[in-house]
Every structure is written in structure tokens, then in C-alpha cells.
N, C-alpha and C positions, 0 to 999 in steps of 0.2 A: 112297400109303404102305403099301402091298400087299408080303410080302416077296419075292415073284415077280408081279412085275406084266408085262400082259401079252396074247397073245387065247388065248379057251380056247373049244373046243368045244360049244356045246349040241346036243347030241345027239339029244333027247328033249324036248316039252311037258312036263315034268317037271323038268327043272333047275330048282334055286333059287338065292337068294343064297347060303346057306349051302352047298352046293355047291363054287360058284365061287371063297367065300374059301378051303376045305378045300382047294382045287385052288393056290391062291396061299401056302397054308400061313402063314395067317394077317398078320398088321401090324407095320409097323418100332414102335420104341420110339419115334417122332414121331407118330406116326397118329392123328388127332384120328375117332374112329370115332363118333360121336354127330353128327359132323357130313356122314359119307357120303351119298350124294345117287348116284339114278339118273338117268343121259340115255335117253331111248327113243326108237328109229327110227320116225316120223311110217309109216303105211300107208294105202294107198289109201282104206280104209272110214275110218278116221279124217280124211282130208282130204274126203272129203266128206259126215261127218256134220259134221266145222267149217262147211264152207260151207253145209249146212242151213240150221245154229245163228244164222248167217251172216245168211241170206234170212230168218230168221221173227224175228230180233232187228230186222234193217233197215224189216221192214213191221209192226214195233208204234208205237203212233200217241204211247207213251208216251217212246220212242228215240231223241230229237233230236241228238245228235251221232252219224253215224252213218260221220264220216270213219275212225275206226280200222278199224273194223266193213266197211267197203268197200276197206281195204288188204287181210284176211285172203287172201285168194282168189290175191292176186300173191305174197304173203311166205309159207306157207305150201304144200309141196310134199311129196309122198310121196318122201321118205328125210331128210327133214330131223329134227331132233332136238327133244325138247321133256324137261322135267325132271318127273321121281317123286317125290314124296317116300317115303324109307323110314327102319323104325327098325332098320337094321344090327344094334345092338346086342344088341335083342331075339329079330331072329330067328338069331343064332350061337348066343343061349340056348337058343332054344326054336324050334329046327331043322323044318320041316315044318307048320309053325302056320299062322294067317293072316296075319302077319305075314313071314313069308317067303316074299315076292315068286316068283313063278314067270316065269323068265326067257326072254327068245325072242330072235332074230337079230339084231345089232347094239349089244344092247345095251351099254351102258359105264358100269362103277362108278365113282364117281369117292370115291377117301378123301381127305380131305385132310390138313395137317397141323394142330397145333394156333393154332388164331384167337385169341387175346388180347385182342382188343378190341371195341369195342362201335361200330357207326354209327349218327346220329341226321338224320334228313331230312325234310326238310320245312317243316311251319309251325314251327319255331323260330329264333330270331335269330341264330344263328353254328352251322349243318350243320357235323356233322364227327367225328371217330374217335378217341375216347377207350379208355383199358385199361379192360379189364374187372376188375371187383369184384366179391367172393361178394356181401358185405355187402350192394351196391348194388341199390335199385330201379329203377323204370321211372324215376319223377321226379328218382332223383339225378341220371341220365343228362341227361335232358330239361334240368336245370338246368346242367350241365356246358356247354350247346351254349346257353347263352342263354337258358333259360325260353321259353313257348311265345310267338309272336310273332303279330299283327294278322292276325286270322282264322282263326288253327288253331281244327279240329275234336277238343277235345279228349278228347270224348266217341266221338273215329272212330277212336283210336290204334290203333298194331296191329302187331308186330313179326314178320319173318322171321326163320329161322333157317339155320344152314349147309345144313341137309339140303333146305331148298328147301320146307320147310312153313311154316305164316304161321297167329297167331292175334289174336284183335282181344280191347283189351284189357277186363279182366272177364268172357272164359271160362277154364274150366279147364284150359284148354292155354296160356294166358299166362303167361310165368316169363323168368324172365331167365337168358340162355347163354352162354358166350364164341362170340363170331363173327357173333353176331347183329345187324337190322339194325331199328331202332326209327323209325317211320315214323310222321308227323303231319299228317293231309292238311289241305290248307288249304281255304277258303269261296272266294275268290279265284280263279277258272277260271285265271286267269293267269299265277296260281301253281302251278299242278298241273302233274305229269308227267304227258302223254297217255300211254293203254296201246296197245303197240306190236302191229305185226300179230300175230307170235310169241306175245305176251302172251294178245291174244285170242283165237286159237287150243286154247293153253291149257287156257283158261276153259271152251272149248266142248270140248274133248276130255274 
């Protein structure tokens, strides 16, 4: 939702976001900008401090499930893409700060448009994507999807947001957004989503 979207040149170790959006001349009137989110091109030294993270995670004696941890190496490859979190908004503000990202080859902004609703997944009894509400807390949500169900950890909650950042609930970065995605892990191995090569890569990046 870029009003010239598009590729543009990095020229220089010196581009930034704010840069790039000046170059795109700014966002359509749909452009949900709080929800922007960077993709970055995977590089050799990052593929293999993953695979380090990889080998010293796999020979800790505390590490028993170590099938994801042993996919990274195959799903994980120098030019493949992993996600940023940024705060767009802040850095159009406040142009050259720490918060405006310093951009390099490949990379790709992604704006989106406005999300409206809310996803709830997990230990609760009916997952699933209700509108968003100012008013609305975590728990109205939670309750919307069926109250928490046999074995959520409700003390592990913990929500993502569009831009690809995640916080766990009772830090100061828990708040509720449109687009975001409210997440309740379960006690239940069986129940869990295992984390994907990609995912653990991630982690270790």
C-alpha cells in the first residue's frame, strides 16, 4: 500500500526505511502502516551462525526434542527470506534514529492494508477470527473463541502483531491491535504447533 510500489536502489550502507518510503512517496489511504513488516535476504554468515546455534542447542543435555532443531540445516539456505520486526511509523517520524532500520540488498517492505480483526489459537475451545474492538481485552477475545480449554497455559499467553513482533502477556509491550494474533499454548505436546525449520532459524538469527 506504497503509493509507488516497487524496486529501488540501495545505493549505499546508508539507506533507510525512511529513505525508501520518501522514494515511494509515501502510502495509499488503505495502508495499515503500524502494521508494516520487513522480509530480509538470509546471508551466508547468518546461515551459518543458524547452524552453530543449531549444533550447540542439539548437544545441550537439557534439549530433548531436537527434530525441528535437525531440520534447520535443509530449510534454511543463503538467499532465502526471514521476517524484521519494524516500527515504520516511528521511524517516518523520527528519520535516522535507531529505529530506522538501515537497509541492504533484497530487502522488501511489506505495508499492508487495514486488518480488522482479531485471531485466537490455541488452548481455547473454538480457534478463530473475530473483528476487532477498541474497547476489547485479551480475555474478551479469549472468551469470544470459547474460554480457555483443557490444558492452556494461561499464564504463557502471548500475542503477535502484523509487523511480525510478539509479546507475552504482562509485559509492557502487550496491548491489543487490529490484525493481531492471540496465541494460548497448550500443556498437551499433542496439542502444540511444532516450530518450523524457518521458525527456528529465526530464533537463532
Amino acid at each position: 500500500e506504497e503509493k509507488y510500489p516497487g524496486f529501488y536502489a540501495v545505493e549505499k550502507n546508508s539507506v533507510r526505511l525512511s529513505d525508501i518510503i520518501s522514494r515511494a512517496s509515501g502510502f495509499t489511504s488503505d495502508a495499515y502502516v503500524k502494521g508494516a513488516r520487513l522480509k530480509r535476504v538470509y546471508q551466508d554468515n547468518e546461515v551459518d551462525m543458524a547452524e552453530m546455534v543449531n549444533k550447540v542447542a542439539g548437544s545441550n543435555r537439557f534439549v530433548r526434542d531436537t527434530s525441528s532443531l535437525d531440520s534447520l540445516k535443509n530449510n534454511i539456505k543463503s538467499g532465502e527470506t526471514y521476517s524484521v520486526a519494524i516500527d515504520l511509523e516511528s521511524a517516518i517520524k523520527n528519520p535516522y534514529s535507531e529505529v530506522d532500520i538501515i537497509l541492504r540488498d533484497g530487502d522488501i517492505i511489506e505495508v499492508p492494508q487495514m486488518n480488522n480483526t482479531v485471531k485466537i489459537s490455541g488452548g481455547v475451545y473454538l480457534p478463530n477470527v473475530v473483528a476487532y474492538h477498541p474497547k476489547y481485552k485479551w480475555r474478551d477475545y479469549v472468551n469470544l473463541a470459547g474460554g480457555f480449554a483443557k490444558g492452556a497455559r494461561r499464564s504463557k499467553l502471548y500475542v503477535v502483531y502484523q509487523d511480525g513482533s510478539s509479546a507475552v502477556r504482562g509485559s509492557a509491550k502487550f496491548h491489543s491491535e487490529p490484525g493481531m494474533e492471540i496465541v494460548v499454548p497448550q500443556v498437551d505436546k499433542s496439542a502444540q504447533r511444532k516450530l518450523s525449520g524457518g521458525e527456528w532459524a529465526t530464533i537463532a538469527s
